[in-house]
N, C-alpha and C positions, 0 to 999 in steps of 0.2 A: 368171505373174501370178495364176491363178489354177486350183489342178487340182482336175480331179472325180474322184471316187473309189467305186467301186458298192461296197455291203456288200449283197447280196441286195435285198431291198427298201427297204435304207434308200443314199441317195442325201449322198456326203459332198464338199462345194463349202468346199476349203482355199486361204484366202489365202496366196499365195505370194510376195509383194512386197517385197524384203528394202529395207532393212532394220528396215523400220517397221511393214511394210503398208500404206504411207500409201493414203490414197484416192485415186485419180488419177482422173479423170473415166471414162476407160477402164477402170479396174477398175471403179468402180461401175457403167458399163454391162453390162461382162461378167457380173459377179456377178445384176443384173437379169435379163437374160435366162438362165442357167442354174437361177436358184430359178424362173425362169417354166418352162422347159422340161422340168425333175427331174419333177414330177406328169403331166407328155403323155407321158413317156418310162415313165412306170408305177411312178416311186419312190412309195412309199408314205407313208415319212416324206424329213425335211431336216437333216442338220448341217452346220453353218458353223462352220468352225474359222481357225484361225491359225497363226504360228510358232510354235517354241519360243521360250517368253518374251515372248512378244509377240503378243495377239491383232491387234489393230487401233490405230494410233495419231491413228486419225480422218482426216478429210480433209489432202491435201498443200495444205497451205496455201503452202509455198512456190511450189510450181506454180501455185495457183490466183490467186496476186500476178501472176502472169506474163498471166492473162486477163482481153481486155477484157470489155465487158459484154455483148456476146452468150454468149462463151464461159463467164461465170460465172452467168448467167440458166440457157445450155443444162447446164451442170452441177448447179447446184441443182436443176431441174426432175428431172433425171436418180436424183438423190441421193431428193428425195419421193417417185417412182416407185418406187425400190425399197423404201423403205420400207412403201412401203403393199404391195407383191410378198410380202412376208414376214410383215407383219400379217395380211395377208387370202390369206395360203397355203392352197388347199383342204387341203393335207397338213400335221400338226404340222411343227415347227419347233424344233431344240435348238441354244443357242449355245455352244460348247465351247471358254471362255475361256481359253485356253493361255499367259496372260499378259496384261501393262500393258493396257486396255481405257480409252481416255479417249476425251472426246468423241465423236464418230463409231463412235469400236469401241463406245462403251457404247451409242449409239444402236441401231445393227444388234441387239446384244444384246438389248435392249429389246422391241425386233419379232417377238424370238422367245415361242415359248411355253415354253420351260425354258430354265436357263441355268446351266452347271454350270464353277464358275472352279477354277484351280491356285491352292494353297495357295502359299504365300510372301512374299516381300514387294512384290507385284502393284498397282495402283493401279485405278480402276473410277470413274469419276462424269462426268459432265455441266459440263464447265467452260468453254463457249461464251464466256458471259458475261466472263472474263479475259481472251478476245482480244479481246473489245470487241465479237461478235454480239449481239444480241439472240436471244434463243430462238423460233427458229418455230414457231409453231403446231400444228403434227404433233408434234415431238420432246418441247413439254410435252405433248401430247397422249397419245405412249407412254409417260412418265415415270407421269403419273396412273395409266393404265393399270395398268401395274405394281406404283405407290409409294403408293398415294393421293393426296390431296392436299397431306396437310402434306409428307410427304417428301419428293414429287416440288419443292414450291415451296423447300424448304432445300437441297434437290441443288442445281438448277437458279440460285435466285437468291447462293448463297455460290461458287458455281464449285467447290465442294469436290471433290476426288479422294479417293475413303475407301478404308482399306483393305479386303482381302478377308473379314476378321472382319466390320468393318460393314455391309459389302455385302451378308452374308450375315444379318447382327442384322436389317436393315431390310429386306430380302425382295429387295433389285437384285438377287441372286444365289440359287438354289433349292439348289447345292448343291457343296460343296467337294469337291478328290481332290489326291492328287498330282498334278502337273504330267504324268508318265507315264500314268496315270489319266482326264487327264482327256476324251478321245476314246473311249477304252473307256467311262466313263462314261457320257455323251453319246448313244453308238451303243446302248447298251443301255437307255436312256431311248426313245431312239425305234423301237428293236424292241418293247419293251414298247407303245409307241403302234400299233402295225401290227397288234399281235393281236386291237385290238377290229374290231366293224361298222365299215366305211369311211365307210360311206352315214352313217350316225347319227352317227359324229363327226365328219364333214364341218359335217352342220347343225346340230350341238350348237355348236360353234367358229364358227360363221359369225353365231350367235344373239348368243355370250358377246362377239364383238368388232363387231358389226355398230355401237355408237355411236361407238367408235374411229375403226373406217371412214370414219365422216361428214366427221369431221373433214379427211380427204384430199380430201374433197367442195370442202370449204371452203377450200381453201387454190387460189385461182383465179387468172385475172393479175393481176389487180388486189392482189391479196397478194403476189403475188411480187414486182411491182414495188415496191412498197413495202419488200420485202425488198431488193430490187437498193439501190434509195436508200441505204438503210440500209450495203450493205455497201460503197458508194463513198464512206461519207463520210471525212471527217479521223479522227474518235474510232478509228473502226474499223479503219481500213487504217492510221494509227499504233500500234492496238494488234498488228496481226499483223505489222508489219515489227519492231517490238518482240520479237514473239515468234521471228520465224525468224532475226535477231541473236543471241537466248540461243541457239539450235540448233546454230547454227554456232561458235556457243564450247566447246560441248563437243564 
């Protein structure tokens, strides 16, 4: 589900979850705790990769039909945690896009601090909103981050999937390779990060995301519940039983 891979001092955490990488509650805990444990263990930098052709296909939303609402509160909370594990990594952070990156996968991406996708015909965006979530809080919060404001609010509010040309035009993505390429790229992006002072880019990075961060601040029970409501209603849970009907037809 999920392997760790040492490259000297850079620390490589590949999704292994065929055949989607969906997010399983379990994966996303695993993955939590090894981006927490990579900098105790003395990785210096972090890449997060994928399949061939396939980074992440975002959370298994079939699966997550399947949980009540303890099990989708303790999942979500789970999912924010990571999030903020990878925004606020004392060690850089590269996402090494090996394919399709929607929702969820383009999330994690997000959280990184470089993100380097395979040429092709790859898909990358934010498109919550079509299964009928609303956007939490955190996730427009790394969108901005990233996109600014306009882009992040046209990602987010059209559900669009762009390609990898666009992703790369509007800044979602820092930088294109082959498909073969793209971990070689990656790895050599956070080797180049390892060569500076540790200390000074720790608190350089910690400075440049620290309003980011806040936002993890703010996302309390009181939001999450409000998020739970949300994802038990009709609109919602008709649009994902909608969506894993299309899944299962092809």
């Amino acid at each position: 589900m999920l392997k760790r891979i040492e490259h000297g001092d850079v620390c490589e955490l590949r999704l292994d979850h065929p055949p989607a990488n969906a997010l399983t509650p379990e994966l996303i805990a695993a993955l939590g705790e090894a981006a927490r444990q990579a900098p105790l263990d003395g990785a210096r930098a972090l890449v997060l990769s994928g399949r061939e052709g396939m980074f992440s296909a975002g959370l298994d939303v079939p699966h997550f039909l399947t949980l009540d609402l303890d099990g989708v509160r303790f999942a979500w909370r789970r999912f924010f945690d990571l999030m903020e594990t990878l925004a606020g990594s004392p060690i850089p952070v590269v996402a090494a896009l090996t394919g399709h990156s929607p929702a969820g996968g383009c999330v994690l991406a997000l959280c990184c601090d470089w993100r380097v996708m395979a040429t092709g015909k790859y898909k990358i965006g934010l498109n919550e909103v079509q299964v009928g979530l609303r956007m939490p809080r955190p996730i427009l919060a790394v969108a901005r981050h990233v996109l600014g404001d306009r882009q992040a609010e046209r990602l987010c509010t059209t559900a669009a999937l762009v390609d990898v040309d666009e992703a790369y035009r509007i800044g979602l993505v820092d930088e294109l390779a082959p498909e073969a390429e793209v971990v070689p790229r990656a790895l050599a992006w956070a080797e180049r990060m390892t060569a500076l002072p540790p200390r000074a880019l720790a608190k350089t990075r910690a400075l440049t995301r620290r309003g980011l961060l806040r936002t993890f601040e703010k996302m309390d029970e009181e939001q999450l519940e409000l998020f739970m409501d949300e994802w038990f209603s009709e609109e919602t849970q008709g649009a994902m039983q909608a969506l894993v009907e299309r899944l299962q037809k092809k």
